[in-house]
N, C-alpha and C positions, 0 to 999 in steps of 0.2 A: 375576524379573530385577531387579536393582540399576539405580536409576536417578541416573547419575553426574551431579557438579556440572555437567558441559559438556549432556550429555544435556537436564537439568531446565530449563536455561536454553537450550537448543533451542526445548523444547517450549513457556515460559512465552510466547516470542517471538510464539504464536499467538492470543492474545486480545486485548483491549482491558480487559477488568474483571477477573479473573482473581484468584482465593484465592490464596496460592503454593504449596502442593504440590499439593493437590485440583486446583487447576484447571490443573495442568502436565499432570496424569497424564491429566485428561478430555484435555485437548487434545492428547493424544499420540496418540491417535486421531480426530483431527478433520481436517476436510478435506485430501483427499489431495493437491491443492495448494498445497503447502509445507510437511506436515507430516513431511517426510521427517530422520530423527533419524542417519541415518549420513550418511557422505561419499557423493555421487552417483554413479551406476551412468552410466557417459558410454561413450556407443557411439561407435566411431570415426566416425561423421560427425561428429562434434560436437568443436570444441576448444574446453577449459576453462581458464581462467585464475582463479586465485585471489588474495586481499589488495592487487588493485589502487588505489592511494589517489589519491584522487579528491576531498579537502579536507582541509585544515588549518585548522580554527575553533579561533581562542585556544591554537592550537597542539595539537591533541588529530588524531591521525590519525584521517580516518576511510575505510575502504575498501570495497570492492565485489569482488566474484566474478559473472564475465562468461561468458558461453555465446554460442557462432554458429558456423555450418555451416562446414564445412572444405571444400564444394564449391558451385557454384552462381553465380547470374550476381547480384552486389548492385550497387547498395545496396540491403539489406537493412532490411526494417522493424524496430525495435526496442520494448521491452518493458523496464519497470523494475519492479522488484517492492519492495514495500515491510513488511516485517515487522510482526506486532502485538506489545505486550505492556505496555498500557497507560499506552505513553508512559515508559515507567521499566525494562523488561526486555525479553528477548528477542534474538536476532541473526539476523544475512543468512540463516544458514545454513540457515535453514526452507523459503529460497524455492529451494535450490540445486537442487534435482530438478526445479521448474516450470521452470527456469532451460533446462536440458536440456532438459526436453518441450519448450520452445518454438525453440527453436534445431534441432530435430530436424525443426516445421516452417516450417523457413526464417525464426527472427526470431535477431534478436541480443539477447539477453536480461543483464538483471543483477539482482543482490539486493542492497541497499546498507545499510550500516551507519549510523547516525545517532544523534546527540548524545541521551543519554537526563534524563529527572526523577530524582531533585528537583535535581539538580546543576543542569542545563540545564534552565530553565523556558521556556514557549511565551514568544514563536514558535523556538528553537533548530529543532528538528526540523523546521520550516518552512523555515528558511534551507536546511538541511543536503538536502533532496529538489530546493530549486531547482538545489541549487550540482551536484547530481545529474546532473540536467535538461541543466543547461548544460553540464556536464566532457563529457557524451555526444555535444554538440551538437559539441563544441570538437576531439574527439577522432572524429569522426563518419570522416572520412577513415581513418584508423587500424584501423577496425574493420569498412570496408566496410556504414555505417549511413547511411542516408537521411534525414537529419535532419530533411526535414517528416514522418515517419512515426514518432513515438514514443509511445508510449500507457504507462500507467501503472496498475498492480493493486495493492491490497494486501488485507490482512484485520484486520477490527479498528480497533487504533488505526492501522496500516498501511493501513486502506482511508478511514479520516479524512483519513491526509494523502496519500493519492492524488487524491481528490477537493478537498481545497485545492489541489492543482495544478492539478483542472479549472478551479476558477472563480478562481483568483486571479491569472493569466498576466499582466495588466497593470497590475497592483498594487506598487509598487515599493517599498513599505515593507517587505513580505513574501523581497526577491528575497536578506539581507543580504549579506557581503562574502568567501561561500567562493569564490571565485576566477572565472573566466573570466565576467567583465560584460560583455563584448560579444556574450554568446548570448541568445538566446532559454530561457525555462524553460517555456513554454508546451507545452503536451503538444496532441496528439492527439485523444484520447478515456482514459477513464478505466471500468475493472472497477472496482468498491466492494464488496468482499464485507463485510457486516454490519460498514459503518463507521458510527461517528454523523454525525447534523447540524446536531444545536440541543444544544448543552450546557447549554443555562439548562434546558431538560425531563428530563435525563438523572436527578436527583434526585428518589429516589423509584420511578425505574422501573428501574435498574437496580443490581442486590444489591449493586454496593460504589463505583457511580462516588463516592459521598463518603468514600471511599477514596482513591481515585485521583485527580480531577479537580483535587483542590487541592495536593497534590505536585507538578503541572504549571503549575498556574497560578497558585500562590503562596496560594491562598486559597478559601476555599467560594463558594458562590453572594452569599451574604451581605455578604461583602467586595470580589470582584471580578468582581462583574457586568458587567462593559464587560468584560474580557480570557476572560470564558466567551461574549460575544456576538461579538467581535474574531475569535475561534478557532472560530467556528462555518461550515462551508462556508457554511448555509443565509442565513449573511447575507450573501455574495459573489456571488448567483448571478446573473447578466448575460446577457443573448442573444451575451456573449459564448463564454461557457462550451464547454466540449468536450463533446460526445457521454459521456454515460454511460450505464453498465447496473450497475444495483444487484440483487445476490443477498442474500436475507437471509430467516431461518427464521422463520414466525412464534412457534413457540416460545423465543425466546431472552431468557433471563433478565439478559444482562449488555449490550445495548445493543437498546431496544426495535424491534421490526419495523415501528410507527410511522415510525420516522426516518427508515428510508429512504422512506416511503408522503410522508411530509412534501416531503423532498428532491426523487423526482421530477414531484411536482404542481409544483412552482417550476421548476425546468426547463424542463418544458412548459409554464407562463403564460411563461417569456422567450422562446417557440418554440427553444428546443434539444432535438434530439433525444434523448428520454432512455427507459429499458425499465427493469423492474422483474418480475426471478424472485423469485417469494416457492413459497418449501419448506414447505407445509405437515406442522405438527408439527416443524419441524426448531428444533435449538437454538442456540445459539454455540457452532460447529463443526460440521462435517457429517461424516458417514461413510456410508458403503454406499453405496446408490442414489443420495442427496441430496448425494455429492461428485463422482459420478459426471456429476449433470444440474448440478453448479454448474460442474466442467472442460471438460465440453460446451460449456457456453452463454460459459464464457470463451474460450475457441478460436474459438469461430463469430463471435463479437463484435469480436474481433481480427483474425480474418481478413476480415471483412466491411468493418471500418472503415481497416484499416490493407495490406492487399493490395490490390492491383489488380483491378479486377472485369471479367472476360473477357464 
């Protein structure tokens, strides 16, 4: 099979460290939670809306594609999904089929497009997940969304900045100026599937973050150590924090399984409730069984934190 320019850049969308064609094609088969490379199979419970634009930073549209039940009593808990591809590639489109599964049970789900490297350097993609957060919060009415009930997943560099939503909700340097400031950005609870949390460790342990990490943040370890500590979840974490559940393989080569072992030890000294599935032998990306008990355990986490418990 030919794998077409839109395809490759589907796929790239799935990692955080990522070669670009090798690691397009591994993660074409990687976790079945957003690695879906066609347009999404939407059963009629489910209405789909697509290229919904939901910011204008420095003028650059940026959009989302939206999923929620066509029947049923809301408001509805909602789900933002957030794409990897190491801060510099990838689109929504990965998440568009988790989008659907979750909307199928009873969330209102989106997968959102955000300002990439080296163009937009950190925090861009920071602002661009708040202003997310908020257009959701703002537009909550519109889409039958219960605004204290939104949680947020990604994978990758996608599960990085879902997790800076966890712990950065009151931090107002982070929230910048994509529109509707009178919302809340504050999430829920937070999925981190195999995101980092201390970028000052990431060199060294994984096969190309000096590659990547400096395309985003203007510079290596070397030169801008305060904006690789600034962009680290692990230095936000507060007993404020949301609820997280970190997934992540111990085999993975391209952001160590440390990080998240790091991440939820600090959660837990600030008593936030935090869990940690680790996939033995699994790598960056899952497949088979090990994407199986990764959708599992993000379903059950979501339901448990963001449903009403009977």
């Amino acid at each position: 099979m030919m794998l077409t320019k839109s395809m490759a850049a589907r796929v790239a969308g799935r990692g955080l460290f990522l070669r670009p064609l090798l690691g397009a094609i591994l993660m074409a088969v990687a976790f079945s939670a957003g690695a879906a490379l066609a347009a999404p199979t939407v059963p009629d419970t489910v209405s789909w809306e697509e290229g919904i634009e939901y910011s204008t930073p420095e003028g650059e549209s940026l959009k989302l594609n939206l999923a929620r039940p066509k029947s049923g009593k809301g408001p509805f808990p909602a789900v933002i999904c957030i794409h990897g591809g190491g801060f510099r590639a990838g689109t929504r489109d990965g998440y568009d089929q988790l989008c659907v599964r979750l909307a199928e049970r009873g969330y209102v789900a989106a997968t959102i497009s955000y300002r990439l490297a080296p163009k937009h350097r950190f925090p861009a993609a920071v602002h661009d997940t708040k202003a997310a957060v908020r257009w959701l919060r703002a537009h909550a009415a519109d889409y039958s969304v219960d605004p204290a009930r939104i949680g947020v997943t990604g994978g990758s560099a996608g599960g990085h900045l879902a997790q800076f939503l966890g712990v950065t909700a009151h931090v107002p340097r982070f929230e910048g100026d994509g529109g509707n400031p009178g919302h809340s950005s504050a999430v829920a609870c937070v999925v981190n599937v195999y995101g980092p949390s201390d970028f000052t460790k990431s060199y060294g342990k994984s096969v190309d973050a000096h590659e990547v990490l400096p395309l985003w943040f203007g510079g290596n370890l070397d030169t801008h150590r305060d904006l690789h500590i600034q962009g680290s979840p692990l230095a936000w974490v507060t007993p404020d924090a949301a609820p997280t559940l970190c997934i992540h393989g111990t085999e993975d080569a391209y952001v160590a399984h440390e990080q998240a072992e790091w991440l939820i030890d600090k959660l837990k000294g600030a008593t936030v409730e935090a869990e940690l599935l680790t996939l033995q032998g699994a790598g960056h990306g899952f497949k088979g069984a090990d994407a199986e008990k990764a959708d599992a355990a993000l379903f059950e986490f979501f339901d448990r934190r963001l449903k009403p418990q009977r």
